[in-house]
Structures are given as structure tokens and as C-alpha cells.
N, C-alpha and C positions, 0 to 999 in steps of 0.2 A: 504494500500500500504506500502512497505518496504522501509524503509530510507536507505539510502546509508552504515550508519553506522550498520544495521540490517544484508543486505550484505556482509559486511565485517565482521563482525563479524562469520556470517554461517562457510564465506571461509575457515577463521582461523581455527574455532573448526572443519570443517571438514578435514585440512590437518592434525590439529597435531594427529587424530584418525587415518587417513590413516598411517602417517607414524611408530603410534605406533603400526599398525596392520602388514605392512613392518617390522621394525622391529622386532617385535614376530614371522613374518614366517620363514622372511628368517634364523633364527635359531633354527628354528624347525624341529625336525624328520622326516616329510614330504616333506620339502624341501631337504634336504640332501638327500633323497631317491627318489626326483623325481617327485614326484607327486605334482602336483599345482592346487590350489585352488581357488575359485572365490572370492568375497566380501561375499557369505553368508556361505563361508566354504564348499562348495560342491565341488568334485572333477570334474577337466577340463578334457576330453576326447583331449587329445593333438593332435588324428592323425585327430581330425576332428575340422579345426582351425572354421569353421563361429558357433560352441557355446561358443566359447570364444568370440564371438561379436553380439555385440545386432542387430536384424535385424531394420530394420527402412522403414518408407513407404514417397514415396514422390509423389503428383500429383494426390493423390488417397488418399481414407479412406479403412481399414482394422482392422482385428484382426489377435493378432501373440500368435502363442503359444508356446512358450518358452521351452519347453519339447521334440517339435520333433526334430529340431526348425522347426518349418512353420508357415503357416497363412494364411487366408481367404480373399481376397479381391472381388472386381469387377470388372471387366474389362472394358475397354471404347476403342469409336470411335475417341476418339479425337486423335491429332498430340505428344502430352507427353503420353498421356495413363496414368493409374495407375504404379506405380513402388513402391518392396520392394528391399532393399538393403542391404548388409551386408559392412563395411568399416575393415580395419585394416588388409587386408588380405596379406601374407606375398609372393613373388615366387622367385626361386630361376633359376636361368637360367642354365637348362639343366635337371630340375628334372621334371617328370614326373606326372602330375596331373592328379585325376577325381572327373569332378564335376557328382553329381546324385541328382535323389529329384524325389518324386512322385508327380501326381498332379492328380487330378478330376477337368471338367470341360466342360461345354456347348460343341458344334462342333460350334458353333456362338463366341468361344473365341483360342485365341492362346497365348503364350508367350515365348518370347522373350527373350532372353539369354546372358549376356555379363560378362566378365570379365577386369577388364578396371581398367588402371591407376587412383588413386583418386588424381590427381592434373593436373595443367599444361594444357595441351591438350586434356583430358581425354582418353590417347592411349586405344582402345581396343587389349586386348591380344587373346581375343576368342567371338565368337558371331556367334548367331545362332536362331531359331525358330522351335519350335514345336508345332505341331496341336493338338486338343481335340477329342476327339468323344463319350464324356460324358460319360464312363465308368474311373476307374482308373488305370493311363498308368505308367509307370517308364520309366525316361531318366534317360540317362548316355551318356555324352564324355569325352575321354581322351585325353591330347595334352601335350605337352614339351615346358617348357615357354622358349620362345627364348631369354629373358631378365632376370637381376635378378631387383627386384622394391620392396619397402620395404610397399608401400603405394598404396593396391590396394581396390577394392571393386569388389563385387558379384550382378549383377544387374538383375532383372526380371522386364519385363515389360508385362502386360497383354492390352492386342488388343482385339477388338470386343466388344462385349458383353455377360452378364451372370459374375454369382459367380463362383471364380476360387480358390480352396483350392491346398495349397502347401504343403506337411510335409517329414521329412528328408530330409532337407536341407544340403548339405556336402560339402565339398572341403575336397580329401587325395591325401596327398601326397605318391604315389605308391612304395615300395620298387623294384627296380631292381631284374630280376630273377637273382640266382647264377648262375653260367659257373662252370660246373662241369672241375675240375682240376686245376682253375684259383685259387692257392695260393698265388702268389704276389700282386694280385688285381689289374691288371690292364687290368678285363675285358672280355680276351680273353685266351683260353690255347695253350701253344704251351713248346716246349722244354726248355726254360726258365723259369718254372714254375718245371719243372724237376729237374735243375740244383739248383733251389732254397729250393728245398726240400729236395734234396740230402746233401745241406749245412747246412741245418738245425738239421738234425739225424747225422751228423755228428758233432755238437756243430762247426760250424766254427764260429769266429768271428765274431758280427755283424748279421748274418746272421739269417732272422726271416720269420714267414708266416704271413702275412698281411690276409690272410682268411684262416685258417688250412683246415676248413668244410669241402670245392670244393674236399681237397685230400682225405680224408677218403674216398678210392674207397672200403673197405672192409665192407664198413656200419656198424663198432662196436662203433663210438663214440669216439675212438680217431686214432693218426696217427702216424705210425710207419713203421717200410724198408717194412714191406708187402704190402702198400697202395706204397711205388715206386716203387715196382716189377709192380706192375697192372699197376699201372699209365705206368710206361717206357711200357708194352707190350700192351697197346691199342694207345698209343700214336705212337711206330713204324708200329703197325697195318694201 
């Protein structure tokens, strides 16, 4: 058994290695550029936050595999069931998510789907259930988180019974389609998007395109008075 002093001791030697690994990254090439890294130096897939957090099982026994991410459990009859979980998940109120993930399993097993507050109340944001029928199925939903919450988790619970395999486990956050002609970015196109482009080719003061792309109605890659000639004649069209 470890003495209190063995303990503390670990603690230590393992913060002053984190921090001296913090500081080596955060002035690293890689960081400047964007790309972030795990503790074994492999790069993070940023648009798919649950590999950036370790999955975890509660009320159940499983194996996870790290790589899809997924994992293998059992399912049960009981009132908790088996549960894996992912924590640290991040929502932003008004952005558009989709969770997906394949899964194989018995038609004797189901699972159970939530997206939930990791404190407090445990608010669920999304929740839901899908059946098996022992071949391998793909889910996907999409929804807009009505709250922004810094401290969520990713919940699967398996019902029934039978061995229930999980892999591509994801949460992305969906980019918005562009609005062809919407240069000011706010969304929507209309005549003020005209007038801001018009101020633009003209060098007026101040005067900038918040998304150029939407006006490139000529499809050469950049934007110039022929992309507001088009623009103004489909727009009075």
C-alpha cells in the first residue's frame, strides 16, 4: 500500500512533467499552427470532440476501443442498465450538432441515447432510443442546442439483453450552409449585401465583406464589379 507521502510525491512529479510538456507545446510549431495534440503526441481530430475524451462505463463491464472510439458491452434488464459515457463535452447555444455511431446488436437489446448536463440536475439536452435487429445499423441525429453548457456528457445506455458493440462514436459540430450572396454575414441576402459590396470595390471607408465567397457569382475565385453586375441582376430579378 502507498503512504500518503508516496502520493504526494507521484502528484508532484506528475504536474511538474505536465507543465513542462505545456510549456514545450504551447511554443511549438504545432501549436501556432493549430493543431493539438494528446499526452502521447498524436494529433486530436478537433471537429470530433468525444476523442478528445476518454469514454468510460458505469453500471456495467465493457471493453473500449480507443481507435474508433467505441466499445463492446452487455446489455441488461435491470432499472440503470449498463452505461458508457463520454464527459467534457463542450455546446454552444444555437450551433448545430450531430451525434452518429454504428452499433451491432441482438433485436433482445436496445440503446438509449442522451446528451445531458454533467452537473447539477443532470439537464438532458437530447435523448432518445434505438432498436437492434442484429445486423449492423448506423444512427444519426441532428439538433441545435438550445443552451450554451461548458460541462456536458455523451450517455449510452444498453436495455435488454445480449452483447452490444459500439464504434464511431462522434459528436460534430455542423458548419452552417453559405447563403449565396450573403456578404455581410448576416445570414440572409437581400439589397444590403449589394450596397455593401458596392462599398467595398469602391474602397469606401470602413467598408468590408464579412464572407467575400457568397458574392463570387462569377465562380472565378475572386470578387470584382462583374460579381455586382450579377449579383444586382438576379437580385432585381
Amino acid at each position: 500500500m502507498k503512504t500518503h507521502s508516496e502520493h504526494a510525491a507521484y502528484l508532484a512529479n506528475w504536474l511538474n512533467q505536465r507543465i513542462t510538456w505545456l510549456n514545450d507545446y504551447y511554443h511549438s510549431d504545432a501549436f501556432t499552427k493549430g493543431v493539438f495534440l494528446d499526452e502521447s503526441d498524436q494529433e486530436i481530430d478537433v471537429k470530433n470532440v468525444v476523442i478528445a475524451s476518454a469514454l468510460m462505463f458505469w453500471g456495467g463491464s465493457g471493453t473500449i476501443d480507443t481507435n474508433s472510439p467505441g466499445f463492446t458491452a452487455e446489455a441488461s434488464s435491470g432499472w440503470w442498465g449498463g452505461q458508457a459515457f463520454s464527459t467534457g463535452i463542450m455546446l454552444q447555444k444555437g450551433q448545430t450538432y450531430r451525434l452518429s455511431f454504428d452499433y451491432t446488436a441482438p433485436s433482445t437489446a436496445s440503446i438509449n441515447y442522451r446528451i445531458q448536463a454533467n452537473h447539477d440536475s443532470y439537464t438532458s439536452y437530447l435523448n432518445g432510443s434505438t432498436s437492434a435487429n442484429g445486423t449492423t445499423q448506423s444512427f444519426e441525429k441532428e439538433f441545435t442546442a438550445g443552451m450554451t453548457d461548458f460541462n456536458c456528457a455523451i450517455v449510452l445506455e444498453f436495455k435488454g439483453s445480449g452483447t452490444v458493440n459500439v464504434e464511431h462514436l462522434s459528436l460534430v459540430a455542423l458548419d452552417p450552409e453559405p447563403v449565396r450572396g450573403d456578404v455581410n454575414g448576416n445570414g440572409v441576402w437581400n439589397l444590403s449585401d449589394v450596397i455593401a459590396l458596392q462599398k467595398w470595390l469602391l474602397a469606401v471607408p470602413d467598408a468590408k465583406l464579412e464572407q467575400w465567397e457568397n458574392g463570387d457569382f462569377y465562380a472565378d475565385g475572386r470578387i470584382d464589379a462583374l460579381d455586382l453586375c450579377l449579383m444586382r441582376q438576379e437580385i432585381l430579378w
